[in-house]
N, C-alpha and C positions, 0 to 999 in steps of 0.2 A: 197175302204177298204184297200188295199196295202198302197196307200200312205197317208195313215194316221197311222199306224203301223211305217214306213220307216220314218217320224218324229218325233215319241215316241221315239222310239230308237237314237236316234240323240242327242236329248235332256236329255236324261237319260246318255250317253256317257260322253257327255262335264260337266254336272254336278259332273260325279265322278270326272274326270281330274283335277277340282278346288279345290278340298277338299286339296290335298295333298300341294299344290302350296304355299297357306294361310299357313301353318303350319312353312313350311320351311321361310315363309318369316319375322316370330316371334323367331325363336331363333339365340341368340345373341355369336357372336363368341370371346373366353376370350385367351389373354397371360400373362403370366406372368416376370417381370425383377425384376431386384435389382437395389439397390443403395448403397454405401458405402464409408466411411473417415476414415480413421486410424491418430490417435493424436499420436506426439510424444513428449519428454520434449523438451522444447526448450533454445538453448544456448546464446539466440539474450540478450543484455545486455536490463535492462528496465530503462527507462530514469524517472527524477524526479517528479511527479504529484500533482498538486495544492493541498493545505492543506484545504482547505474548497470545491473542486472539485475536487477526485479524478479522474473524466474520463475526466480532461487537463492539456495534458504534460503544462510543465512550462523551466523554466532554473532559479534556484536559483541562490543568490548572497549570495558567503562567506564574510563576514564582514571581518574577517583576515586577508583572502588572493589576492590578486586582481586579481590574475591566476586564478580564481573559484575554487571550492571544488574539492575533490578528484574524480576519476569517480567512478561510483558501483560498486562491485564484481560479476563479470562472474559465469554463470551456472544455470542450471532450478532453483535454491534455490538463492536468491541474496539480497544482503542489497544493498539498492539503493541510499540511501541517508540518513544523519542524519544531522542535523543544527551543525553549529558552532555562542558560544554565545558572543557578544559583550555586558559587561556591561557597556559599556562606559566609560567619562573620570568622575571622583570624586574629592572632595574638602578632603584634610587629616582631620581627626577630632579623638579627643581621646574616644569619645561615639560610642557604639557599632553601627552599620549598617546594613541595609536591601535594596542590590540594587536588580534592575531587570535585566535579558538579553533583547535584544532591540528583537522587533518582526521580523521574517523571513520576509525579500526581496524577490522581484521573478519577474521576466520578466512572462508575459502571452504569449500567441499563437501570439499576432501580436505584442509583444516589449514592452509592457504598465507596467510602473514600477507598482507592487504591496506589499502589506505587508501582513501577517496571522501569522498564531501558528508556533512555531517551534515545528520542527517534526523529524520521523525518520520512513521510509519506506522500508517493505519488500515484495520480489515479491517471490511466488510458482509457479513455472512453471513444477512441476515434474509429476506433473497428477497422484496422490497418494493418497494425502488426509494423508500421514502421520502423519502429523504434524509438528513443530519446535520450538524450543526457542531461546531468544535473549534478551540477557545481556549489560552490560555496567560495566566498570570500568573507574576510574579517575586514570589517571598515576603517578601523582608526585600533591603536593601541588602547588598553584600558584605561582611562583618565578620569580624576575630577570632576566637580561641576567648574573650578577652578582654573582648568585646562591641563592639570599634573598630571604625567605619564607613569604609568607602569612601567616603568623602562625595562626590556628584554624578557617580558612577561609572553608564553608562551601554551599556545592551547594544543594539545593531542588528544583527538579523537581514536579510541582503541575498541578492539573485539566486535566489527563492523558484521553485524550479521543480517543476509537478507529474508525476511519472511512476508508472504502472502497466502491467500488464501485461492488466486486466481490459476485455473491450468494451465494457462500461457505459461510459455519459459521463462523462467526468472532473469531479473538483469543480472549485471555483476555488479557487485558493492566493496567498496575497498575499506578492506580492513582494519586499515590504521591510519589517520588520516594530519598532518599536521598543517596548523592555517595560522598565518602569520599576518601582521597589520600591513597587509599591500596591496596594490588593485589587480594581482593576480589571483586569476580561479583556480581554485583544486576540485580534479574530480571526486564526486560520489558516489553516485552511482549511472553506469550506461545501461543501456537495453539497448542490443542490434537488432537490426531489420530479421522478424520473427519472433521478436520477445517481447516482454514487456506488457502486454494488454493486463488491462485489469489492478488492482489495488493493491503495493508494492511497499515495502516499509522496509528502511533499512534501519538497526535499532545496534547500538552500542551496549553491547552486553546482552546476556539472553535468561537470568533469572535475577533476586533478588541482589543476591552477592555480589553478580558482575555489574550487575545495572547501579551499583554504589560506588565502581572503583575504573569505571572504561574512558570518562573525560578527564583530563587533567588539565590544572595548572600552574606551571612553573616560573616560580618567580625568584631572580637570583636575589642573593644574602646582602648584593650590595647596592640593592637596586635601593633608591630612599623608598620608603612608605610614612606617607600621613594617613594620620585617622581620622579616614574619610571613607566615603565610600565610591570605590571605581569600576564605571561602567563602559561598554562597548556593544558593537553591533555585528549582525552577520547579514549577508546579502547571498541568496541562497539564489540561483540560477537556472530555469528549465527549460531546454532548448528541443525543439519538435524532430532533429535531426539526431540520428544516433551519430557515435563520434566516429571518425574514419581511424 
């Protein structure tokens, strides 16, 4: 009878000892960390990008200049690039005319001559979301080394299309654009407060075809022409405020 009592209790023992064991070996032990990146504007200049891909650097070719185009303007806000237009060589004629600019040249990633729209590209790098605009003016009429004017010689900008590659909202680009020898600006493109960040191109014409027939220039039948060759300039404008 003892030892049958002296095994109840044994067993009654070890069973409570389990209960607590099981319990502890179901709850889950937690810490906690962070993580974090702080964005700054950045001052790195942004180099040229394909006009029908904006996410591949490129290296454009200036028709004018054989030393390549100008480089872009420094700072979180920067115009990066704008084409320079060659309308080629022309036959004189007393009848009014409608030439084209020839399409944007362009090296690709591994050298491979290409052609597209000509364009003009702005990068936001301010991390604002401000906004901007950007203008254009034509310097002086077409002329000589001489000083001979193109008299009534006239450039239209057509099929204004905007492409990037950035989420931000796109700005607005104006589609058809005409710029006359005066010290007045025409808009290009705005971006309002919430648009704009990031790498923005606005390109005249949007494949081969269009990208050969969207700049013109018209030059009347009575205007004299010598056979020479007449050039001019443009004075492209980027203002850190979008436009009211």
């Amino acid at each position: 009878m003892k030892k049958m009592n002296l095994l109840l209790s044994v067993v009654v023992f070890v069973g409570t000892l389990g209960a607590p064991l099981s319990a502890m070996a179901l709850s889950d032990a937690e810490y906690t960390t962070n993580g974090m990146i702080t964005f700054e504007p950045s001052e790195e200049e942004t180099k040229p990008v394909d006009p029908t891909d904006p996410t591949k650097p490129i290296t454009p070719i200036d028709p004018t200049d054989p030393n390549g185009p100008e480089e872009g303007t420094a700072g979180p806000l920067s115009l990066d690039y704008a084409s320079s237009l060659d309308f080629g060589k022309q036959k004189i004629t007393s009848s009014k005319q409608v030439y084209y600019a020839k399409a944007q040249t362009y090296l690709d990633g591994s050298g491979q001559s290409k052609t597209g729209p000509n364009y003009v590209q702005v990068t936001d790098n301010r991390g604002t979301e401000a906004g901007w605009q950007l203008q254009v003016k034509q310097n002086s009429q077409f002329k000589t080394m001489d000083n001979e004017e193109l008299t009534g010689a006239q450039i239209t900008f057509k099929n204004g299309t905007i492409i990037s590659a950035s989420e931000s909202a796109k700005p607005t680009g104006v589609a058809m654009i005409t710029v006359m020898p005066t010290d007045e600006l025409t808009d290009v493109m705005m971006a309002s407060e919430g648009q704009g960040a990031g790498t923005h191109l606005l390109t005249w014409g949007n494949d081969q075809a269009t990208a050969e027939k969207s700049i013109e220039l018209s030059v009347p039948g009575t205007t004299t022409k010598y056979a020479k060759k007449y050039e001019t300039t443009f004075t492209w404008v980027l203002a850190d405020t979008p436009k009211n």
